[in-house]
N, C-alpha and C positions, 0 to 999 in steps of 0.2 A: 438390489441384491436379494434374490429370493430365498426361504428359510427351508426349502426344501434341501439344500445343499448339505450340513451335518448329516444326511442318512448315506451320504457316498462314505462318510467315515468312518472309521471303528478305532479302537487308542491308538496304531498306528499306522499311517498310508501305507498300504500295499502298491506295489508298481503296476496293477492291474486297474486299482481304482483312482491313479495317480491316470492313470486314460482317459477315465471316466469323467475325473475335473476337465481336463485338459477340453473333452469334446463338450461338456455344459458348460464352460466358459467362454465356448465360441461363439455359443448365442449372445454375450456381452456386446454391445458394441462400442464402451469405451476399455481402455488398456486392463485386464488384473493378472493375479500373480496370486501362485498360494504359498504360502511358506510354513514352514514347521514350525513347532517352537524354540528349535535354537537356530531359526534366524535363517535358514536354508530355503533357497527358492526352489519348489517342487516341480510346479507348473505353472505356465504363462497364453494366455488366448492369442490367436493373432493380431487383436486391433493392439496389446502389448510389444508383440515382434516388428510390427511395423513402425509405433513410433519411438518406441525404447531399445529394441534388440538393434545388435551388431554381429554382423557373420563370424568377426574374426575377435569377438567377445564371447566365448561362451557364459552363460549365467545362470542354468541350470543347476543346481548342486551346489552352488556358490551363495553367501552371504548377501542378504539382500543391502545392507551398510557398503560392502566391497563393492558392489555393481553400480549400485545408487551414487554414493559417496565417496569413494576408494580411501572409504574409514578402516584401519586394522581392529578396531572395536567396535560395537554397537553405534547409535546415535548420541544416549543417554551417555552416555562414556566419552562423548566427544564434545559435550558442550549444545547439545540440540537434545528435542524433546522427540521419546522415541513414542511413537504410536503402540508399538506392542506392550510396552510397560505398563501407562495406562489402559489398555484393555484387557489386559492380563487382571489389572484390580478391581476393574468394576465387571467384569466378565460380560464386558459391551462393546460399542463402537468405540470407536475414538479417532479424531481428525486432526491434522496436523498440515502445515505449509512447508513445505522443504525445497530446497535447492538442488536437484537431481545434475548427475551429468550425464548428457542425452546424446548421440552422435552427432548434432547440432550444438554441441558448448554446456556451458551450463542454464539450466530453465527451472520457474519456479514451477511447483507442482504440490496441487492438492491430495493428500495423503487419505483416504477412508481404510482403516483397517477394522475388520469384524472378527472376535474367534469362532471359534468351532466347535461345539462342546456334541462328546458322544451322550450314548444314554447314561451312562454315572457319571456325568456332569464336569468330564474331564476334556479340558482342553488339548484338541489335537491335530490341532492346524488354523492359522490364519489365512484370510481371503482378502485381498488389499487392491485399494482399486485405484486408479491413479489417473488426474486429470490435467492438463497439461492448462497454465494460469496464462491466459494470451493476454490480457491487460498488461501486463511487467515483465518487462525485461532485466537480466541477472547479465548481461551483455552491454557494451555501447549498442544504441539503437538510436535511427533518424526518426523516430516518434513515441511518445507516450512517455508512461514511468517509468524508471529505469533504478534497479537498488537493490543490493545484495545485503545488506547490512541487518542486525536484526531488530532494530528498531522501525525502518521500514518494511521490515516483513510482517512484523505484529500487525501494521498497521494495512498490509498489502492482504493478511489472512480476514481481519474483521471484515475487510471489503467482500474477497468472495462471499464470506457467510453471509452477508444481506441481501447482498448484489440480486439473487434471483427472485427475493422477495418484494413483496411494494410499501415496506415501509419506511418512511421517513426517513433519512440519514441526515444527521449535523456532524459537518467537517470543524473539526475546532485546532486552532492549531496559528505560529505567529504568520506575520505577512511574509508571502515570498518563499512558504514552505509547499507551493506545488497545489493549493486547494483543488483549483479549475481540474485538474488534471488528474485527481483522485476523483473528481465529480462526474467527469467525463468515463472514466473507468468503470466507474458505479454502473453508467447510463448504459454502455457497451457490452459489461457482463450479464446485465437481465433480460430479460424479455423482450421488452421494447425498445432494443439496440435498432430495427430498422426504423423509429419513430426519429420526430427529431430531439433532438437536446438545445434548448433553450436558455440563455444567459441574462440574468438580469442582474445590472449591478447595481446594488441597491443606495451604495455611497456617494452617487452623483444624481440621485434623483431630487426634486424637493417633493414636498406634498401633492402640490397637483399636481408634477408631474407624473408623481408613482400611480397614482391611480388609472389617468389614460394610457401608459405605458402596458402598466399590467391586465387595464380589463378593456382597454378598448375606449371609443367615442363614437357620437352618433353626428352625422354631420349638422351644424347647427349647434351643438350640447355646448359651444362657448367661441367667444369671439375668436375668430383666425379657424375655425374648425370648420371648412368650406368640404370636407370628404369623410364618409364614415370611414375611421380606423381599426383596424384587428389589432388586437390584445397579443400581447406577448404568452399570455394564457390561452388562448384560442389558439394562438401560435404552435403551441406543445403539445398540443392536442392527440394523443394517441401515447406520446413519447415521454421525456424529463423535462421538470421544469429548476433552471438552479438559481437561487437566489444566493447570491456570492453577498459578502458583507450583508446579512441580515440582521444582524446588530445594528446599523445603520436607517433602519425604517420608523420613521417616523410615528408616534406612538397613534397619532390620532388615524395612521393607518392600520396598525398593528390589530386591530378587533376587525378590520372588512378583509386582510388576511386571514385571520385566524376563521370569521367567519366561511372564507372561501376552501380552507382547507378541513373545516370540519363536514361542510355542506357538500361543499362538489358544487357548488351553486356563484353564481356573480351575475353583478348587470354593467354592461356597459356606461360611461358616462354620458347623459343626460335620458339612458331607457330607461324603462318600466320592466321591458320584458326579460326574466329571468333566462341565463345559460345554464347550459353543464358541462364543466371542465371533467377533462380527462389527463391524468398527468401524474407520473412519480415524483415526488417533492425530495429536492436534495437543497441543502443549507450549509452556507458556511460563514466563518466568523471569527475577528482575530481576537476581539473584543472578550472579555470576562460575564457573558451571560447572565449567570448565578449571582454575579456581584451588583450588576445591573435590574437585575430583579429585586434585590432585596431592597434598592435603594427606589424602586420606582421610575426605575430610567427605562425596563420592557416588561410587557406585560406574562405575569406569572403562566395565566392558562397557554399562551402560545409557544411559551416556552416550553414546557410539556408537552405542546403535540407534536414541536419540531425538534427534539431529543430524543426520541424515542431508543434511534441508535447513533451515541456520539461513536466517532472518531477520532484519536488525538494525535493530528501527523507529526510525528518527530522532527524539532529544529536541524538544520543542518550541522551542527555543535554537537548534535549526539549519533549521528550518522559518516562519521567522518571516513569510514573506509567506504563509503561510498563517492567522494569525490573524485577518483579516479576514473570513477564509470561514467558518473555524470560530467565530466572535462569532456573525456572523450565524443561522447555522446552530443555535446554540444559543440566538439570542434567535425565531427562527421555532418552533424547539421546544418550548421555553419559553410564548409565546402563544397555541397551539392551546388553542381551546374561550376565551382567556382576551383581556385587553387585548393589542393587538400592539406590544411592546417594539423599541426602535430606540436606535443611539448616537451620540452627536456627534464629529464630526472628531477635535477635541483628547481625547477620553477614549480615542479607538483609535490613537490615538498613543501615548497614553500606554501600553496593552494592548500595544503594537509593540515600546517599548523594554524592555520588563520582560524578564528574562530565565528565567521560569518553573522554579526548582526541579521544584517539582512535576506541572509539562506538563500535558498537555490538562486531568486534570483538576484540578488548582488552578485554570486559568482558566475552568472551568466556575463552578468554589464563586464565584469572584471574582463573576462574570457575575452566578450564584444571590441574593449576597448583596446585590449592587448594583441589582437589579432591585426589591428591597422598597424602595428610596431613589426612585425614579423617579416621582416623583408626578404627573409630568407626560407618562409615560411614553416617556423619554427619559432614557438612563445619560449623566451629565455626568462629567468628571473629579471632582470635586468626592466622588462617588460612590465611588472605588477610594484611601484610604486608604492598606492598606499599599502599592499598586502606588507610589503618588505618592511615598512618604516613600521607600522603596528608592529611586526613582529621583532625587529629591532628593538620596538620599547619596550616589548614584553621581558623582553631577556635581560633587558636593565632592571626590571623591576624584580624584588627579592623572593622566592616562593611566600606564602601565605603564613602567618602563624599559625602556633599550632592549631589553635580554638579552629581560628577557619579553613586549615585545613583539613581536619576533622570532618566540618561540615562538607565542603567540597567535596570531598569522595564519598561521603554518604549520599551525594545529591546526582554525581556525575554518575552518565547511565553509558560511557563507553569505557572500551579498555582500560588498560594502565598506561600503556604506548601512547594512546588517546590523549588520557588524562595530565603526560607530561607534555606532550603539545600542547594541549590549551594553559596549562600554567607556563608555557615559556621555558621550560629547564629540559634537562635530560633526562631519560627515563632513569638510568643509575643517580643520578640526585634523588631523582623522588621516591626513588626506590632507598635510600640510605634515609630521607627522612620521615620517611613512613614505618621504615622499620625501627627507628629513633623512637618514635608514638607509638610503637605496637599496634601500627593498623596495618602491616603487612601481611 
């Protein structure tokens, strides 16, 4: 976005120089919008009409919250973070992840908004540009990540913001919250999306194996080694390399890693002769790190070069309005080429209160195993077993005292609606005994 732009303005747009945006935004070639400062969209470029506008939408003159969000209020007013407010304070950029409604449904979308300051330093007009986030889906989708919730969005925004760069990323976060596929995302949004993406799991390797694995062998370099092998590093060469469960590396390899990811450098097993990797390092981990370090279980310096930038993906427990998207999205996947599987109200109620140890994917196997019961091609409650019986017992079990429920809602990071599904009661109980406590 070029800074020549504030000399089209004076305190405030004339419809002559509201042209003038209009025809220097055409030079843009992804979507923007300018808007005033109460929120009014002035002017929009075509690479915006084409994938935002709707013929029988006007949005000209209209509130950019109404168009975006068909909010009667602001963003900030609705429970989401507005971009203008912050830019408004620091009288700079400011970026944000939002969930747009696009003539295609709803889709996530990267927000950059910049103000506009005349010569006395008054702001008179915003410039907002908007990039359409093709890793995640806000939708059932037959691939990738898919989450509307705001837990997964925090976690879906850190991702763009690294994604273009080549540093490090650790995925941290429990088993079964989707790592691979946050990794994969990583690899897809940068640069070196047409390279390849490489996986090495680091929890089934032992010692020697990791090393032939990751750097290669030379034929001869040890008994049974009748052909030289390429390296899972040589492998990635150009593109990502993911070491999944990196907490799992055995210490006395953790220093020829570390050594490989500060160098660029490695040798094959049984050469002399020095390589040079090329490759974006992504890390992920279900393990406590930090606790592991302290104790001497991984070593301190590689642990700094592969945190540079954590990630902490949300368990499935605090993303619960997203299990709807994700059911779906897994019974759509599920029915390609085959019967197309659907579920009843009450059995995704029941999918809503469960509080998933195991995250996405436990309720994948759930989904898996409930779909051979479906004879009528339709998952009943009647169908999820153990979901029903856990949640049977939950409801026997009495809410929390007060101490701990106290802490509970200090700790619980989704709604209140949320929050009485995962304790088992109804939301007017826990509404009657929170206001009992004065934590309402």
């Amino acid at each position: 976005m070029t800074n020549t732009l504030p000399a089209l303005l004076t305190p405030l747009p004339h419809p002559d120089q509201v042209q003038s945006l209009v025809s220097f935004l055409e030079h843009e070639p992804q979507p923007m919008i300018v808007l005033d400062p109460d929120y009014n969209i002035l002017a929009a470029n075509t690479a915006y009409l084409r994938q935002f506008g709707s013929a029988d939408k006007p949005f000209i003159g209209h509130k950019c919250y109404q168009v975006s969000h068909h909010y009667d209020v602001p963003c900030d007013q609705a429970g989401e973070n507005c971009p203008m407010i912050k830019a408004r304070e620091v009288r700079g950029p400011d970026r944000v992840l939002h969930i747009h409604h696009t003539p295609r449904g709803p889709e996530h979308v990267d927000v950059e908004l910049r103000p506009i300051l005349n010569e006395q330093g008054v702001i008179t007009a915003y410039v907002e540009r908007l990039t359409l986030v093709r890793s995640a889906s806000a939708r059932p989708s037959n691939e990738g990540l898919v989450g509307s919730s705001p837990a997964f969005n925090q976690a879906l925004s850190e991702l763009q913001r690294v994604a273009p760069s080549m540093l490090p990323v650790l995925l941290l976060g429990e088993s079964g919250t989707g790592k691979e596929l946050f990794a994969r995302a990583v690899h897809e949004t940068s640069d070196r999306a047409t390279g390849p993406f490489v996986v090495v799991d680091c929890s089934g390797l032992t010692e020697s194996l990791f090393e032939s694995e990751l750097f290669g062998h030379e034929k001869g370099a040890f008994t049974g080694a009748t052909l030289r092998k390429v390296g899972l590093v040589e492998t990635a060469q150009g593109g990502t390399l993911f070491l999944d469960e990196i907490g799992d590396v055995p210490l006395a390899m953790q220093v020829k890693l570390l050594r490989l990811i500060e160098s660029g450098t490695y040798r094959r097993v049984g050469s002399v002769e020095t390589q040079h990797a090329d490759f974006r390092l992504v890390a992920a981990t279900h393990k406590p790190l930090e606790q592991m370090v302290a104790k001497g279980e991984f070593r301190q310096d590689l642990y700094y070069r592969i945190s540079v930038f954590p990630i902490h993906l949300p368990p499935l427990r605090n993303r619960l309005e997203d299990i709807s998207l994700l059911v779906n999205s897994f019974l759509q996947r599920s029915g390609t080429g085959k019967r197309r599987l659907t579920i009843d109200p009450q059995a995704l109620e029941q999918l809503q209160r469960f509080s998933w140890p195991g995250n996405i994917r436990e309720l994948r196997n759930v989904l898996e195993r409930a779909s051979l019961f479906a004879d009528d091609g339709v998952i009943h409650a009647v169908h999820l077993p153990a979901v029903t019986a856990t949640i049977s017992a939950q409801a026997s079990t009495p809410i929390p005292d007060n101490r701990t429920l106290e802490q509970t809602v200090a700790s619980f990071k989704g709604t209140r609606s949320e929050l009485a599904r995962y304790l088992g009661v109804s939301e007017r109980t826990l509404y009657r005994r929170l206001k009992e406590q004065g934590l309402a």
